[in-house]
N, C-alpha and C positions, 0 to 999 in steps of 0.2 A: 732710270730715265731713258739709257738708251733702246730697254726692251719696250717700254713706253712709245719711242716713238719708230719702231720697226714693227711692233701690230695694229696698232689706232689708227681708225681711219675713217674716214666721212662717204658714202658708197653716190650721197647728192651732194658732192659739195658746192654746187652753185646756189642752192638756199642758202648758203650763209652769207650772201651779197645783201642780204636784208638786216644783214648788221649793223650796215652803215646809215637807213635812215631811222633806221631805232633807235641811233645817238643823237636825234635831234630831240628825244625829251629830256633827258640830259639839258640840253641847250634851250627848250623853251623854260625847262625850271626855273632858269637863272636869268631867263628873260625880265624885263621891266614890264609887260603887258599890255594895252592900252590904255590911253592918256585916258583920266578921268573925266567925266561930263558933268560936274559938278564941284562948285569951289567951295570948299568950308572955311571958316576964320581960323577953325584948331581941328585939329585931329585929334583930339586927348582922348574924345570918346569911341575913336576906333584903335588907338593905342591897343588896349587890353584884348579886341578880337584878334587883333594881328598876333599878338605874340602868344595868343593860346591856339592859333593854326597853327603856327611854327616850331612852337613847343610841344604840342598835342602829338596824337596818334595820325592825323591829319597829314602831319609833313613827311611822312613814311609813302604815304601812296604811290609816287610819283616815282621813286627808287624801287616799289615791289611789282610796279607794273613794268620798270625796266626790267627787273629778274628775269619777271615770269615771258616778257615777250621776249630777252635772248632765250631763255632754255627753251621756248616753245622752236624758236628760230634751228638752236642746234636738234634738236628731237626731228627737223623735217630734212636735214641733213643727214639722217641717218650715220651715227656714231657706231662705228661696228669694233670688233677685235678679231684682227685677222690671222687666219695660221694657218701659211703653207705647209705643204706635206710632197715633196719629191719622192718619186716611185722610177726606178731604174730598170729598164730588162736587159737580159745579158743578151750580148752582139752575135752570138750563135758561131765563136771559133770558140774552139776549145783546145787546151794548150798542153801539154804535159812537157814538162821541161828533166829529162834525165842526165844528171850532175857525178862528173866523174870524182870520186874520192880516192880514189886511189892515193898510196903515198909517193909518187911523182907531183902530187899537186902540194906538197910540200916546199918544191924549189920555190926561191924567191930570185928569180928574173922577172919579173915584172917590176914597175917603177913607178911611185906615183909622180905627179907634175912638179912636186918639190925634189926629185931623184931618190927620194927615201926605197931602197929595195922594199916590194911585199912577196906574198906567197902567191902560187897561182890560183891556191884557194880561195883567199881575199878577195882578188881581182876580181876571180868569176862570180862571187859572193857580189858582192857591190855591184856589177852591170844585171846580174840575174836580179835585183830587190828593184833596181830605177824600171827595169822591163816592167817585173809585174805591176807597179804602183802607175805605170803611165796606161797601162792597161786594164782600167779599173772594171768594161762592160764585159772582161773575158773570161770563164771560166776557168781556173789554171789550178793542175797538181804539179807534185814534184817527188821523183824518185831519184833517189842517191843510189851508187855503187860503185865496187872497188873488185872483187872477186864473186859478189853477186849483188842483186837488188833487192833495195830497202827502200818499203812504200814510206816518205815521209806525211804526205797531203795528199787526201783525194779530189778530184777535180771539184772546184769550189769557187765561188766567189767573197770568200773568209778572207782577203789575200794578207788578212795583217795574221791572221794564226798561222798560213802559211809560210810565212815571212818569220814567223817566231819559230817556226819549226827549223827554218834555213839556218838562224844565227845557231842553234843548238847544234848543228853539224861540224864535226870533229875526223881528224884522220886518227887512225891508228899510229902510236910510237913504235918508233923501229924496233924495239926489245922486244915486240911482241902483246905487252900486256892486255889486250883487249879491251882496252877504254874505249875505242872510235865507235862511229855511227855502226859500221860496218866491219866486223871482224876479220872476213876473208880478205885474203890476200889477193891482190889479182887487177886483170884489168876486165870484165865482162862486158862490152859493149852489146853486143849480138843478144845477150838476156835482158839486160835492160831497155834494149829497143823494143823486144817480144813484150816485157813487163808492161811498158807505159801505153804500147798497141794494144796492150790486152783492155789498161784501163779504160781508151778510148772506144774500143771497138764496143762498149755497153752505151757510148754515148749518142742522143739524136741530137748530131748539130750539123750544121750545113757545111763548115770547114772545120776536121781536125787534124792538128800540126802535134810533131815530139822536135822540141828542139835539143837536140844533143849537142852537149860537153864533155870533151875527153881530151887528154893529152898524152895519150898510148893508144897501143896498137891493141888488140885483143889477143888476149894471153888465158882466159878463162872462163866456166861456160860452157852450157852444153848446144848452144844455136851458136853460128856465125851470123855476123853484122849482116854478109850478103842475104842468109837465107832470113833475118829478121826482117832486113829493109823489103825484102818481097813479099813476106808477109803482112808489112802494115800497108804496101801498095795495093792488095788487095781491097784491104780494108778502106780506099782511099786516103789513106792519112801519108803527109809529105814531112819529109823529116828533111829539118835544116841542122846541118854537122859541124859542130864548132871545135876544130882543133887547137888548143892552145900550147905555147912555148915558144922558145928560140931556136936556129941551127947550135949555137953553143950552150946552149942549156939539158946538155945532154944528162941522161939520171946515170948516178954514181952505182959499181956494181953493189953496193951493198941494201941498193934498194932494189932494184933490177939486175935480173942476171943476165938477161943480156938487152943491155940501153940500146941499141940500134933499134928496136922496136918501137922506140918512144913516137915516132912519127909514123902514120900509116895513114898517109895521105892521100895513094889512091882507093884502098877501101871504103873511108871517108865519102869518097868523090863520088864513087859506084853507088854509096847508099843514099846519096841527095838525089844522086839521079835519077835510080829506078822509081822513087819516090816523086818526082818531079820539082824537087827544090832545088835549096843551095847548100855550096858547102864553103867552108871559110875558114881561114888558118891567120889566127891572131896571136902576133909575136910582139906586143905591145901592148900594154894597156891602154891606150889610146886607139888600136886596131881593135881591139877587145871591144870599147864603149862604141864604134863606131858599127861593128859587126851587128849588135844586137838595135843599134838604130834602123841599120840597112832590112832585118829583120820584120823591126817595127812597122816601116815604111812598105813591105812588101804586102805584108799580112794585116792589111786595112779593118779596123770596126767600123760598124755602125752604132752607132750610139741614139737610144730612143730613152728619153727622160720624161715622164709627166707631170706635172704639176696639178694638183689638189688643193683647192681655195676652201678653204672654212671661216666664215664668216659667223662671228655669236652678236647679234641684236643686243647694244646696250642703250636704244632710245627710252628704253623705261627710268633709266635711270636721271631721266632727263626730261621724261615725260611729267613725272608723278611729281618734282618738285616744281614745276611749273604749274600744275594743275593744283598745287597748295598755293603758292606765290598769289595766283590769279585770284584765289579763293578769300584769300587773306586781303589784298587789295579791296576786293568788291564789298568786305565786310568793312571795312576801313569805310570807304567812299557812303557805306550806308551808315554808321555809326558816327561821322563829322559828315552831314550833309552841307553844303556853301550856305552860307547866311542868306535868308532872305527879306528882303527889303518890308520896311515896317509899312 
């Protein structure tokens, strides 16, 4: 019913204001007529004409010429079945979002609004899924890395495979074993900025962005941050630099040999700039969600949707049994012609 009544549709529907004095044969049926002009002592010898019009084939007419004049009514209304078809194009920024996995993003100093501690993977996990999904007209990859980078997505508008790709994203266990996205050890910023410039520099769009997540300093790698961010400025492309962590959420030596690196807040700074963006250091989950708002809000879409009307013609189906009804009537009307006078 309900998809019933989200395609059907009438494309005249003011023809069908003639429904209303079509109900007056309805109503003369049942009329009493004009008064006779003629007195008899008895009826007995119209008794039996009477109740063979009203028995007969005769008392159908009057009901099959209402049929056929509604269905003629709805046929001029045009009964259609309609089906939209939305056609999107993308907004022409293009996005590569490069995601530090390193295992510092194992700390859980972040918190959610209930104070339950998370990881800082989580965090950036869940603010990186609400960006892309708010960002539906934008082309967006995503490359992870820890000691080097690993393409997960290429620039797409897929963002729910892309999104499947993110929840499959794993750090490596301390022991070593090699289960994570990313094997190497490390913090690679400076390769992974070159990596996701590289993927953008094939792209024609009118603004592309890398927005980088890290929460160390670059420890591995054979570019520097600085010499990458100059490289994608070339390229036009603006890199906004999201540093996450706390002052006391420093990493323990047995992840880091040496944790004072964990923050490199002015390299950070240098690579938004030379680039012409921003840079931002979120020591909160709530600085975190607001970061990639501030983000959202900088780096404006355009959004261009079309709409495609398909209309399928069902007056036939409205036509043809009107055009029987009619047919059926007229054979009626000629088969019990009204009595005439002797």
């Amino acid at each position: 019913m309900t998809e019933l009544l989200s395609h059907f549709r009438f494309s005249s529907p003011l023809w069908l204001l003639l429904l209303l004095p079509s109900l007056l044969l309805l109503c003369l049926r049942r009329g009493r007529g004009a008064e006779a002009t003629l007195t008899f002592s008895t009826l007995s010898v119209l008794v039996s004409l009477g109740k063979k019009l009203r028995q007969g084939p005769g008392s159908l007419s009057i009901p099959l010429l209402f049929v056929a004049l509604t269905l003629s009514i709805l046929t001029l209304a045009r009964p259609v079945w309609r089906l939209e078809f939305q056609n999107r194009t993308a907004s022409g920024i293009d996005i590569m979002i490069a995601f530090d996995v390193s295992l510092s993003m194992e700390i859980d100093d972040f918190y959610t609004p209930e104070g339950v501690p998370i990881q800082r993977l989580d965090a950036a996990k869940e603010v990186v899924t609400n960006f892309v999904r708010n960002r539906p007209d934008d082309r967006i990859g995503l490359v992870v890395f820890s000691g080097q980078p690993y393409h997960i997505s290429p620039i797409t508008l897929d963002h729910e495979w892309l999104l499947n790709g993110l929840k499959r994203v794993k750090l490596n266990h301390r022991n070593g074993s090699g289960d994570g996205t990313v094997n190497e050890q490390g913090t690679a910023i400076g390769s992974a900025i070159s990596a996701a410039a590289s993927r953008l520099h094939a792209r024609d769009a009118k603004s592309k962005i890398i927005v980088l997540i890290t929460d160390g300093a670059n420890n591995s790698g054979k570019i520097s941050p600085i010499d990458a961010a100059k490289y994608a400025a070339d390229l036009n492309i603006k890199i906004y630099a999201v540093a996450l962590g706390t002052k006391e959420g420093r990493v323990s030596s047995n992840i880091q040999r040496f944790p004072r690196q964990e923050f490199d807040l002015p390299t950070l700074q240098e690579v938004a700039r030379l680039t012409g963006a921003e840079h931002y250091w979120a020591q909160t989950n709530a600085e975190l969600k607001n970061t990639f708002q501030t983000i959202d809000q900088l780096e404006k879409t355009e959004r261009k949707t079309y709409t495609v009307t398909e209309d399928r013609e069902l007056f036939p189906w409205f036509l043809i049994p009107a055009i029987f009804f009619a047919c059926l009537y007229a054979l009626l009307i000629a088969l019990t012609p009204p009595p005439t006078p002797a």
